[in-house]
Each structure stands twice: as C-alpha cells, then as structure tokens.
C-alpha positions, 0 to 999 in steps of 0.5 A, spaced: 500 500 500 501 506 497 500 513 499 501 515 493 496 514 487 502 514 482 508 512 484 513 518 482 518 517 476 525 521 479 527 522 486 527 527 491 535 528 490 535 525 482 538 531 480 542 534 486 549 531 488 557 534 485 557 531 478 564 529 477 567 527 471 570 518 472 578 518 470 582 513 467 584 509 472 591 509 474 596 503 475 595 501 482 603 499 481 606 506 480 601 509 486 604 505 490 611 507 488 609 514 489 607 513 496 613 509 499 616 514 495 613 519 500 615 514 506 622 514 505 621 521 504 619 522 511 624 516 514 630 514 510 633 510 515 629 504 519 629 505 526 634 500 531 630 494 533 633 489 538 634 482 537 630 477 540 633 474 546 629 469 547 625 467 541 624 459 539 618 460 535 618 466 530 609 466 530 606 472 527 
C-alpha cells in the first residue's frame, strides 16, 4: 500500500549531488611507488630494533 496514487518517476535528490567527471584509472603499481616514495621521504633510515633474546618460535 501506497500513499501515493502514482508512484513518482525521479527522486527527491535525482538531480542534486557534485557531478564529477570518472578518470582513467591509474596503475595501482606506480601509486604505490609514489607513496613509499613519500615514506622514505619522511624516514630514510629504519629505526634500531633489538634482537630477540629469547625467541624459539618466530609466530606472527
């Protein structure tokens, strides 16, 4: 049931919204480039860890 006698033919917010052209996409690969790229940028040099002493199993 209805409250409507005809159903409506465009929504409320049809026409409302950013119209943004879609691009290409880009290579996931180069993206991921640009961005370690970024990260050695911020941290050339990984910081010092300790050994571990009492490690038997290595479990992630």
């Amino acid at each position: 049931m209805s409250s409507f006698e005809t159903p409506l033919d465009l929504p409320i917010a049809g026409d409302g919204g950013v119209h943004v052209p879609v691009t290409a996409p880009e290579d996931p690969y180069r993206t991921l480039d640009d961005l370690m790229a970024v990260v050695e940028a911020l941290c050339p040099k990984w910081p010092t860890r300790g050994t571990f002493v009492r490690a038997d199993k290595m479990l992630l």
